[in-house]
C-alpha positions in Angstrom: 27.2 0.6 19.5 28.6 -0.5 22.9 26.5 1.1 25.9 29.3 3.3 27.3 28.8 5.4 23.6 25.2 6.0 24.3 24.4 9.8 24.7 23.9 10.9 28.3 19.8 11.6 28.5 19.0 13.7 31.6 15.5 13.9 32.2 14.2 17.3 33.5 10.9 17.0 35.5 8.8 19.9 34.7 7.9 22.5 38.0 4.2 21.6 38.5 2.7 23.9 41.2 -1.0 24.6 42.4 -2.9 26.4 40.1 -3.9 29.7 40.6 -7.2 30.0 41.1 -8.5 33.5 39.8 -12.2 33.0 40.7 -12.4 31.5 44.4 -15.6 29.5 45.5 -16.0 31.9 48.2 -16.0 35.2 45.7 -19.6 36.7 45.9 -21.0 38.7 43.1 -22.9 37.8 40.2 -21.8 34.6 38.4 -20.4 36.5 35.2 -18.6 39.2 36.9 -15.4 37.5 36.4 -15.3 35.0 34.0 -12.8 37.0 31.8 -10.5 36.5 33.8 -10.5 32.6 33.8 -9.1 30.3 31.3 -10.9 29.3 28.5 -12.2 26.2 29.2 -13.0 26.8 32.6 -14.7 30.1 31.1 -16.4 28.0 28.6 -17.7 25.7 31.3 -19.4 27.9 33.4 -21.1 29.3 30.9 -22.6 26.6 29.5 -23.5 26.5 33.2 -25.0 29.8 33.0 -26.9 29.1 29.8 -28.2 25.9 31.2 -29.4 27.6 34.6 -31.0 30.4 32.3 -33.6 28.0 31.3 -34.8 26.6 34.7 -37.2 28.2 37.1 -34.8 28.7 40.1 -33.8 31.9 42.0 -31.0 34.1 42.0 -29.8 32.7 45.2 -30.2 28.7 44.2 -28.2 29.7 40.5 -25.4 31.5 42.9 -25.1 28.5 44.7 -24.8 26.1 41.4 -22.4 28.0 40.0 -20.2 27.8 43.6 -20.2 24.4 43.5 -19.5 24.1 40.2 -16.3 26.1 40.8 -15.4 24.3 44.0 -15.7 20.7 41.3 -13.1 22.5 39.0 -11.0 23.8 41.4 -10.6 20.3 42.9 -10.0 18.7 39.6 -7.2 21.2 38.9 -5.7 20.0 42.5 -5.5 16.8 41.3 -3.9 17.5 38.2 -1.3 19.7 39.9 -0.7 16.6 42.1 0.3 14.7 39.0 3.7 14.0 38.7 5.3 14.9 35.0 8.7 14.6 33.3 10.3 15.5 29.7 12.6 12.8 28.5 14.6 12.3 25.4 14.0 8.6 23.7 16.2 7.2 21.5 15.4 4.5 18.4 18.0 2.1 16.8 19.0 4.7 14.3 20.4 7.0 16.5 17.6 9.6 16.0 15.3 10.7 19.3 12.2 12.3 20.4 11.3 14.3 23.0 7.8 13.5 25.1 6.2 14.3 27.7 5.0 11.7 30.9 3.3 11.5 33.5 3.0 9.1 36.3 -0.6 7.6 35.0 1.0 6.3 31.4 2.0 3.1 31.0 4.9 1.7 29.0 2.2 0.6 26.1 0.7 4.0 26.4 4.2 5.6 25.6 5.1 3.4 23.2 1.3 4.3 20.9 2.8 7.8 21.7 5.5 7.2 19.8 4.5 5.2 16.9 2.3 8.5 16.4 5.5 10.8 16.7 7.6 8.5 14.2 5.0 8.0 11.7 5.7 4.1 12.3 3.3 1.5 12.1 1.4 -0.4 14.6 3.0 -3.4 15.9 2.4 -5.3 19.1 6.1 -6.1 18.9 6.9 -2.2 19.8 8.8 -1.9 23.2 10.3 0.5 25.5 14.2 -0.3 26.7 15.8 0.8 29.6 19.5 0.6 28.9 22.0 1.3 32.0 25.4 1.6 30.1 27.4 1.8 33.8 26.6 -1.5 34.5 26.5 -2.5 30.8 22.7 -4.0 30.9 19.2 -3.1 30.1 16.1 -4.3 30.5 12.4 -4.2 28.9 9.6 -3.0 31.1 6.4 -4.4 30.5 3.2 -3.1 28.8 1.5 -2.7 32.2 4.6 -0.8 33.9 4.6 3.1 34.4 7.6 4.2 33.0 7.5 7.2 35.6 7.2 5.8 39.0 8.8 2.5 38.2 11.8 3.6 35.6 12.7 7.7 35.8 11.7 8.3 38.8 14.7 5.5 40.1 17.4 6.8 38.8 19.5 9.1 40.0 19.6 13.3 39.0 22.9 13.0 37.0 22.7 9.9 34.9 23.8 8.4 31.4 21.0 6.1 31.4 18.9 6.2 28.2 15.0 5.1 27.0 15.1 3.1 23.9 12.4 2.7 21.4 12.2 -0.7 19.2 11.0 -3.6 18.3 11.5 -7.0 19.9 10.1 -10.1 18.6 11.2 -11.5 22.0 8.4 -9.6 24.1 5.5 -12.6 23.7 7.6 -15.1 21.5 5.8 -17.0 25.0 2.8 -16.9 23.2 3.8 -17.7 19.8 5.0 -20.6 20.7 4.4 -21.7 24.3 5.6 -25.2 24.0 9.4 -23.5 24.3 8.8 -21.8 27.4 5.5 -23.6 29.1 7.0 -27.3 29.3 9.4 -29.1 31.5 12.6 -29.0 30.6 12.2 -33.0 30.6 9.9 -32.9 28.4 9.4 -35.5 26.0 9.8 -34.6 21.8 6.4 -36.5 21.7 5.0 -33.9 24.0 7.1 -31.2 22.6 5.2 -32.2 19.3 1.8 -32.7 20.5 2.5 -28.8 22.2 3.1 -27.9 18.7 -0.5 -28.7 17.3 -2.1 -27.1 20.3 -0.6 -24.0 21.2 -3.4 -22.1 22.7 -5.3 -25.4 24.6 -1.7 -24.9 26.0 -1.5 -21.1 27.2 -5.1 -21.8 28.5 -4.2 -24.6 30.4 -1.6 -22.4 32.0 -2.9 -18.8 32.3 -6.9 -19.8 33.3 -6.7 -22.7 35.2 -6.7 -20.6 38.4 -3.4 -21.7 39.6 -0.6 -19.2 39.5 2.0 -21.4 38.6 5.5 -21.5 37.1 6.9 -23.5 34.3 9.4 -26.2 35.4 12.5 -25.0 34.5 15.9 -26.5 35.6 19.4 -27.2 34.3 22.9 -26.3 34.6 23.7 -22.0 34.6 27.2 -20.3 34.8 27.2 -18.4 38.2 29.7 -15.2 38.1 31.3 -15.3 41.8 31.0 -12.4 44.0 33.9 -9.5 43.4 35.5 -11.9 40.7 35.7 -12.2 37.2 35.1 -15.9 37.5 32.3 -18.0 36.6 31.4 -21.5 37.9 28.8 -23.9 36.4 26.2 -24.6 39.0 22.6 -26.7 39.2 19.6 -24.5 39.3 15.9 -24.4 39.7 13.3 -21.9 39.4 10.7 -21.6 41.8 8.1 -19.7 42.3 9.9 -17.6 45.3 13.3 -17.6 43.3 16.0 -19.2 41.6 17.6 -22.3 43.8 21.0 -23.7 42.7 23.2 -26.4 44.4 26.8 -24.9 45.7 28.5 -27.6 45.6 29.3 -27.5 41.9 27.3 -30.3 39.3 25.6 -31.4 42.4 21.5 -32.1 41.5 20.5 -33.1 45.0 17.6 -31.3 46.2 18.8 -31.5 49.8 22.0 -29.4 48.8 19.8 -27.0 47.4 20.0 -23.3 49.0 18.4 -19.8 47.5 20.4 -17.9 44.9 18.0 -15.2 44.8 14.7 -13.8 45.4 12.1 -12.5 43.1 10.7 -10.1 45.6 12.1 -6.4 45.1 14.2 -7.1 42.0 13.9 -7.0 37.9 15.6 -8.8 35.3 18.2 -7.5 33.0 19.9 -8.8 30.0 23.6 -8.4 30.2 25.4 -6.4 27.3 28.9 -7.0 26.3 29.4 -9.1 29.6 31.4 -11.8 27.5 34.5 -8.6 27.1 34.0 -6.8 30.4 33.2 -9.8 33.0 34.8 -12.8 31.2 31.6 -14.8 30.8 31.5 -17.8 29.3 29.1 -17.2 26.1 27.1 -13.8 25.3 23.7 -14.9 26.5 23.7 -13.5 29.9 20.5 -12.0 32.4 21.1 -10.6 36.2 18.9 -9.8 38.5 19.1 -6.7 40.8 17.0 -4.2 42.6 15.8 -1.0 40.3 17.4 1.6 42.2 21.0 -0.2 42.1 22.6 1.8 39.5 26.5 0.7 40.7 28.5 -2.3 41.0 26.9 -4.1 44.0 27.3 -7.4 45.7 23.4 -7.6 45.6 23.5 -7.8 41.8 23.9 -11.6 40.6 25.4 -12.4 37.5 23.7 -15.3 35.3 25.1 -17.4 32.2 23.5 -19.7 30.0 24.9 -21.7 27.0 23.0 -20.4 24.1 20.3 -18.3 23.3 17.3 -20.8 23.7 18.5 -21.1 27.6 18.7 -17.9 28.4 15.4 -16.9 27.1 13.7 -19.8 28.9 14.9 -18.8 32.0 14.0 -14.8 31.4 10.5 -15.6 30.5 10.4 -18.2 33.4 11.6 -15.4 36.0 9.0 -12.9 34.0 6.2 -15.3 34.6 7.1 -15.9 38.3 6.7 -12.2 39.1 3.7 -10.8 37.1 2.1 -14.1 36.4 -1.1 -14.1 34.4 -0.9 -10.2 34.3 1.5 -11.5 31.4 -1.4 -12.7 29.6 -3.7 -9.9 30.0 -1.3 -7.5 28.5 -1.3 -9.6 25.4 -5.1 -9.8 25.4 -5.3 -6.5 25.3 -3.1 -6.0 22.7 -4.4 -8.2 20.7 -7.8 -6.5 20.9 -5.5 -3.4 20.0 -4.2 -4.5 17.0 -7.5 -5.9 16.0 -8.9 -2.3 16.4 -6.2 -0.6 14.6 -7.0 -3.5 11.6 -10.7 -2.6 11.3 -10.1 1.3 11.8 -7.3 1.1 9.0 -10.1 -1.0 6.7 -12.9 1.7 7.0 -10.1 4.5 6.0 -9.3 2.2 3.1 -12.6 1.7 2.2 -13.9 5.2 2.5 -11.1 6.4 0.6 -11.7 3.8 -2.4 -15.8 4.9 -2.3 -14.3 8.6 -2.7 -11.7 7.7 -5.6 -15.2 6.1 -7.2 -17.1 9.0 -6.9 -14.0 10.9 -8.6 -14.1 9.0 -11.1 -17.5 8.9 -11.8 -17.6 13.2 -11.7 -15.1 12.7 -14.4 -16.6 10.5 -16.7 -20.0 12.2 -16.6 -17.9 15.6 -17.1 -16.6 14.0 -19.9 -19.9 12.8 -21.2 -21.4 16.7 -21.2 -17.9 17.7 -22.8 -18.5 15.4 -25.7 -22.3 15.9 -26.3 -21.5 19.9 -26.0 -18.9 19.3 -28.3 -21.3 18.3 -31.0 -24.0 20.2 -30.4 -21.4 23.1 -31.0 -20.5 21.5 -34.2 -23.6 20.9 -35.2 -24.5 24.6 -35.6 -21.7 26.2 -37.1 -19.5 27.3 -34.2 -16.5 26.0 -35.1 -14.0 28.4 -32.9 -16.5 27.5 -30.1 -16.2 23.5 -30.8 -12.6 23.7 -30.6 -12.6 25.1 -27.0 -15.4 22.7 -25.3 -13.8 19.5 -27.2 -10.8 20.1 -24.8 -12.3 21.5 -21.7 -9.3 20.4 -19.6 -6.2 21.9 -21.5 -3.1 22.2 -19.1 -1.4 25.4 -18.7 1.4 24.2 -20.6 -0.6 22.8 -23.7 -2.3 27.0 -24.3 1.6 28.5 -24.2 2.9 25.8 -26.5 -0.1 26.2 -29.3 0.5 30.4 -28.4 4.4 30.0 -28.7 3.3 27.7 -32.2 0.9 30.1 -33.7 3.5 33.2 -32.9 6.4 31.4 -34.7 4.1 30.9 -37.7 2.8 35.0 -37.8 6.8 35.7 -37.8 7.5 33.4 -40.3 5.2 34.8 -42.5 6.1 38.2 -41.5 9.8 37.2 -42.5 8.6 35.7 -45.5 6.7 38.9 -46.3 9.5 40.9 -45.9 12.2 39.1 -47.9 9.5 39.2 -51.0 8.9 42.8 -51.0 13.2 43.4 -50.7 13.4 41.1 -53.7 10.8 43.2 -55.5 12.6 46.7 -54.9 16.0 45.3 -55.7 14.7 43.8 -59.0 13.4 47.6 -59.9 16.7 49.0 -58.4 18.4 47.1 -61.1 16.2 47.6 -64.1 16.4 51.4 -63.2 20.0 51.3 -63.4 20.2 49.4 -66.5 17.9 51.6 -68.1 19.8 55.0 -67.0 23.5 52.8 -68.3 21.6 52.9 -72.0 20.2 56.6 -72.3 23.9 57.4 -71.2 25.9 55.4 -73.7 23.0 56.8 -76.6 24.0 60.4 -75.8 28.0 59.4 -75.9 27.3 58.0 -79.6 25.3 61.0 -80.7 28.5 63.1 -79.6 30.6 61.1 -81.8 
C-alpha cells in the first residue's frame, strides 16, 4: 500500500480541565460532613484517614487539621494530573485493522507499544515498534523505545493531518546488537577483523557502549545526494561525524580539505524514504533523509540521501542513530532485555501452576474413580443389582440416559405391537371358525327341506 492510500488519522486531544474540588481545604465542619459528596477513592481515602485517627489519642482540633492537610495533598495531586497532557489516537497494524488508545505525555514509545500487544492479544517481542509514517512527503520513521510519543511525535504535527501511527515489528530496531560487527567497524575494516568481530560480539558492544567514550563508528563511502528543488541525484564522498554528515562537493573527490557540512544532527531525525525511487527519481530504493520534526512540507531544509543497497543504507541509519542518542541506545536494549526475561519467567510460573492444577485434576479423577469401582462392588456384593448399575457409571452424559430411554421405549412399543397383532390374529381365527360353523347348520337345514 503506497503512503498516499493510508487512511487520514486525526488525533483529538481530550479537554482536560482542573478538577472540581467539592470538599475545599478551607471547609470547616466535622471531617465526615461531606464525604458523600466526593469521589470514591478520594471518599475511600479519607476515611481510612478517619479510621486511622480514631485510634490515636489526639484532639478534635489536631484530627481537623490532619484531615485538612490530607485534603490540601489530594487536591494538589489532582492539579498535577489535570496538568497532564492526553490525546486519543487511532493506530494502525500491517493488516489494515486499528486500535484506538489513550496517551499521555509521560508514556513512552515502549510503554505504548506493551499497551498494545495487550490490546491485540499479540505476543511479547522486543522487535515490536511504533512507526510514524508521513504519506505527504512519502517517509516514516521509527521513534525509539525511550521517546514520548506525545510531546515528540503528535503533539508536532499539525491539527488537520493524514499522518498515521503504525504498529509492527522490525527486526531492524537492534539488528546493532545482533550483530555489531556490521555496524560497529570501520568501513575499512579488514575480513580478518570482520571475522574475529564475529566470535566476539558482545566484548565488541562493550568495547563501544562502556568504555566511557561517546563515540561514533567510522563510517564513510560514496552516497547519492538528491540536489536542492531537482529531481536529480549526484554521487558524492561522505563521512559521518559525530556533529553531522560531511561530504566533498566536488563530485568523487575524497580529500578531506574539500570537505564541507551536509548536515547537522542537532534538531533533526532520520527518516526512511518510501517510494522515492517513482516520485523523486532516485537511484535505488534504499533511501533515508533527514529533516526537522515539525517539517511536514516540501522544504529546502530536508536533504535527500541514497545508498546502493540495503546493507549501506542501514549502516548509515544506525550510524546517524548512534550519533544522536549514543549509549542511551544501549540502555533501551538492556532494559528490554530484562523485559523479555521477565515476561519468560512470569509466562513459566503460569505454565507451571497451570500443569500442578491439571495434576491435581487428574488425581480427583482417579481417586473418584477408585470409590466408583469399590462402591460398585460393594453394591454387587449385596444384592442391589438396579443400584450397581447406576454407581458403576457415575459419570453418564446427558446424551447416553436419552439414548438407553429412547432404546428401552422402542422395545415396550415393540412389544406392545407385537401384543397387539397376536390378539387380532386370535379374534380373526374365531371370526372364521364362527362363520364356518353357522355355513354348516345352514346347508343341514336346506337338505332336511329336500
Amino acid at each position: 500500500m503506497s503512503p498516499t492510500q493510508q487512511q487520514p488519522t486525526v488525533t483529538t486531544p481530550t479537554i482536560t480541565t482542573s478538577p472540581k474540588l467539592l470538599l475545599t481545604p478551607d471547609s470547616g465542619g466535622s471531617p465526615g460532613d461531606t464525604l458523600e459528596k466526593m469521589s470514591r477513592s478520594v471518599r475511600v481515602r479519607l476515611e481510612n484517614l478517619q479510621d486511622n485517627l480514631s485510634k490515636e489519642e489526639l484532639s478534635e482540633e489536631e484530627k481537623v487539621a490532619r484531615v485538612k492537610a490530607e485534603k490540601i495533598r489530594i487536591a494538589l495531586e489532582k492539579l498535577k494530573e489535570a496538568r497532564v497532557r492526553k490525546l486519543i489516537i487511532r493506530v494502525y497494524t500491517e493488516d489494515g485493522s486499528s486500535k484506538t488508545v489513550l496517551v499521555d505525555e509521560n508514556m513512552t514509545c515502549r510503554d505504548i507499544c506493551h499497551l498494545l500487544v495487550e490490546k491485540n492479544h499479540y505476543e511479547e517481542s522486543p522487535n515490536w515498534v511504533l512507526v510514524e509514517r508521513l504519506p505527504d512527503l512519502y517517509m516514516e520513521r521509527t521513534p525509539e523505545d525511550h521517546e514520548h510519543l506525545v510531546t515528540d511525535v503528535l503533539l508536532l504535527w499539525p491539527r488537520e493531518t493524514n499522518n498515521t501511527i503504525l504498529f509492527m515489528e522490525k527486526r531492524e530496531k537492534y539488528a546493532l546488537f545482533k550483530n555489531p560487527q556490521h555496524y560497529l567497524l570501520s568501513s575499512k575494516s579488514s575480513n580478518t577483523a570482520q571475522e574475529f568481530a564475529e566470535k566476539s560480539k558482545q566484548d565488541l558492544v562493550d568495547e563501544f557502549f562502556l568504555s566511557g567514550a561517546n563515540s561514533v563508528p567510522e563510517l564513510e563511502g560514496f552516497l547519492f545526494l538528491k540536489a536542492e528543488g531537482k529531481k536529480s541525484w549526484k554521487k558524492h564522498y561522505c563521512m559521518l561525524r559525530g556533529s553531522g554528515i560531511y561530504y566533498c562537493p566536488k563530485g568523487k573527490s575524497k580529500s578531506l580539505k574539500d570537505m564541507a557540512c551536509y548536515v547537522q544532527f542537532e534538531h533533526v531525525n532520520v527518516y526512511n524514504g518510501v517510494g522515492w525511487k517513482k516520485k523523486y527519481k532516485a537511484p535505488t530504493d534504499f533511501c533515508f533523509s533527514l529533516k526537522h520534526p515539525q517539517i511536514m512540507q516540501k522544504s529546502k531544509f530536508i536533504k535527500y540521501m541514497c545508498a546502493e543497497d540495503y546493507r549501506t543504507a542501514q549502516r548509515w541509519i544506525t550510524g546517524i542513530r548512534l550519533a544522536k542518542h549514543g549509549k542511551q541506545l544501549y540502555n533501551n536494549y538492556e532494559a528490554t532485555l530484562k523485559e523479555m526475561s521477565d515476561y519468560a519467567s512470569t509466562l513459566g510460573s503460569l505454565r507451571s501452576s497451570g500443569s500442578e492444577t491439571s495434576s491435581m485434576i487428574s488425581v480427583h479423577s482417579s481417586s473418584s474413580s477408585q470409590g466408583s469401582q469399590s462402591s460398585q462392588e460393594t453394591a454387587s456384593s449385596s444384592g442391589m443389582v438396579g443400584r450397581s448399575h447406576t454407581v458403576s457409571h457415575p459419570h453418564k452424559s446427558v446424551g447416553d440416559v436419552f439414548s438407553a430411554a429412547w432404546k428401552k421405549g422402542s422395545e415396550l412399543q415393540q412389544q406392545k405391537e407385537d401384543r397387539m397383532s397376536l390378539a387380532s390374529t386370535g379374534t380373526m381365527d374365531s371370526l372364521l371358525s364362527e362363520g364356518h360353523s353357522q355355513v354348516g347348520n345352514r346347508r343341514f337345514a336346506a337338505q332336511d327341506d329336500v
